[in-house]
LUMPA-452111 format. One record per residue (C-alpha): x, y, z. Coordinates in steps of 0.5 Angstrom, whole numbers, plus 500, padded with zeros to 3 digits. Example, Ala and Ser with C-alpha at 12.3 -4.5 7.8 and 13.67 -1.06 7.14 Angstrom:
2
525491516
527498514
This chain:
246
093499337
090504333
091509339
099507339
099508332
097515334
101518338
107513333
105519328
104525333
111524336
114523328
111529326
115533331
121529331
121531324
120538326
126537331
131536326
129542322
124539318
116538317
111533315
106538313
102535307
104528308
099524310
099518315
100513311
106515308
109516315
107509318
111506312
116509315
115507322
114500319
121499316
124501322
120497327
116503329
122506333
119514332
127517331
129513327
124513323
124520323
131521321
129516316
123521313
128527313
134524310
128522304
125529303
133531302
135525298
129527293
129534292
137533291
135528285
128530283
128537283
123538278
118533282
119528277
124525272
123525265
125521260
129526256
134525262
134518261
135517254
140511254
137507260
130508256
133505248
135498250
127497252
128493257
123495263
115493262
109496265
103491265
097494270
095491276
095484279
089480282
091484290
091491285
099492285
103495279
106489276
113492273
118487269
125487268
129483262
137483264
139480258
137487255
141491260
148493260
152496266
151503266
157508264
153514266
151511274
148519276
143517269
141510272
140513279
135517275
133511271
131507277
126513282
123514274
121506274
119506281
115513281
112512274
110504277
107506284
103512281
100507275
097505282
094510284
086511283
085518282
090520289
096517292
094514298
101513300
101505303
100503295
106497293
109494287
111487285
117486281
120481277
128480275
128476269
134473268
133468261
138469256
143473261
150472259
156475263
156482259
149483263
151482270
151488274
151486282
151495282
145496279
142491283
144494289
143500287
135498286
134495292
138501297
133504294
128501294
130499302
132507304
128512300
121508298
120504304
114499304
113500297
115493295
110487296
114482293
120481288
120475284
126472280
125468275
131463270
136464275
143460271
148457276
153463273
149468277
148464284
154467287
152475285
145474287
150472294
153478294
147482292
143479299
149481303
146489302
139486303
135488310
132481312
125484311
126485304
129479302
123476306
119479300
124476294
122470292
127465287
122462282
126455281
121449278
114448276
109447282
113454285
112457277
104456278
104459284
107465281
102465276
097464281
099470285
100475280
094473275
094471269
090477266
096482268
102477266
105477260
104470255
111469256
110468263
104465263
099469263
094473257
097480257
102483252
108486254
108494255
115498256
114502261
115509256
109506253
105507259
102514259
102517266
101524270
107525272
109523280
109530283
116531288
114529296
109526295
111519295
C-alpha cells in the first residue's frame, strides 16, 4: 500500500509540472488529500491541486486574509472558535440566526477562506502537517426566514468540497426547523457523496448524546452540552495561515 501510494505522489508531482505548475514545498500529506477526494485518479488530482494553487493566489494574495477586508461579516459575531475535540480536531460553530444574506458575495467569499484558514491552523501543533480537519456545527435554533441563505451554504461547502479537500471530518446540524428541510434539500443537490457522508442531522436525544459524546464536553460550549465558554473566532489569537500552505 505504501508503495502505491508512493508512485501515487511521484507520478502527481509530475503531472503537476506537465500542467505547468510545481508541488515543491507541499508536503506528501497535503498531496494525498488531494488524491483522496478524488479516488487516487493521479490526473485528476493533479488538476485538482493546480486549479487550488490558482484559486488561492487570486483570492489570497497576501497569504492570508485579514479581518479588515472583512469588516461586515466579522460585526454580527456569529462564528466561535472552541479548541480541539476529544480526536484533536478544531471545533468551529456557526449561529444562523445571526447571519444575513451577503450583500458584498466577494467579501463573504473572503469570510468563509478566513474561517476555514484561522480553523484549521488552531490545529496546528508548531507546523502544519497538512492532513489536519475540522468539525463544523450549523446551528440553526431561532432562525427565521430572513436568515435563510441556501448561497451561503453552498458556497462554504463548494469550498470546502474544491479547494480544501479532506480537511472536513464532520459536519453537524443542530435545531434543524421543519421550514428549512426543503433548503437543506437544495443544499445536498451540490453535495459530493463523500461530503454529505460526513454531515450528520442532529434530531432527538440519544443522537444529542452522541453528539456530546463525539466532540467532548470540555471543548463544546454549555449551550450545547458541554463545559466550555463561547469564543468568536476574531477573538482567537492565531499566526496568520501563510499562502500555499494548506
Amino acid at each position: 500500500m505504501d508503495q502505491q501510494r508512493d508512485f501515487a505522489l511521484t507520478q502527481m508531482r509530475k503531472s503537476v509540472e506537465k500542467l505547468g505548475s510545481s508541488a515543491e514545498g507541499y508536503g506528501d500529506h497535503t498531496l494525498i488529500r488531494f488524491l483522496i477526494a478524488r479516488s487516487m485518479e493521479v490526473e485528476k488530482a493533479a488538476k485538482m491541486f493546480v486549479q487550488w494553487q490558482k484559486w488561492r493566489s487570486a483570492m489570497v494574495p497576501n497569504g492570508f486574509i485579514s479581518e479588515s477586508e472583512i469588516p461586515d461579516e466579522l460585526e454580527a459575531r456569529k462564528i466561535f472558535l472552541q479548541g480541539l475535540s476529544g480526536d484533536k480536531f478544531p471545533l468551529m460553530i456557526v449561529q444562523t440566526n445571526r447571519h444575513f444574506s451577503a450583500k458584498d458575495q466577494i467579501q463573504f467569499k473572503k469570510f468563509v477562506i478566513y474561517i476555514l484558514d484561522k480553523t484549521i491552523a488552531s490545529a496546528f501543533k508548531g507546523r502544519e502537517v497538512g492532513n489536519e480537519k475540522l468539525i463544523g456545527i450549523i446551528d440553526l435554533q431561532n432562525i427565521s426566514y430572513k436568515n435563510i441563505d441556501a448561497r451561503g451554504l453552498i458556497t462554504g461547502f463548494q469550498f470546502l468540497q474544491s479547494y480544501y479537500p479532506e480537511r472536513l471530518a464532520k459536519c453537524y446540524i443542530l435545531h434543524m426547523p421543519w421550514f428549512f428541510v426543503s433548503v437543506w434539500k437544495l443544499v445536498s443537490r451540490f453535495l459530493e457523496k463523500a461530503t454529505l457522508e460526513k454531515v450528520v442531522i442532529v434530531t432527538n436525544e440519544d443522537e444529542t448524546r452522541e453528539f456530546v459524546r463525539e466532540v467532548g464536553e470540555e471543548v463544546l460550549p454549555e449551550v450545547y452540552g458541554g463545559k466550555a465558554k463561547l469564543v468568536a473566532i476574531q477573538d482567537v489569537e492565531l499566526e496568520p495561515l501563510q499562502n500555499g500552505s494548506n
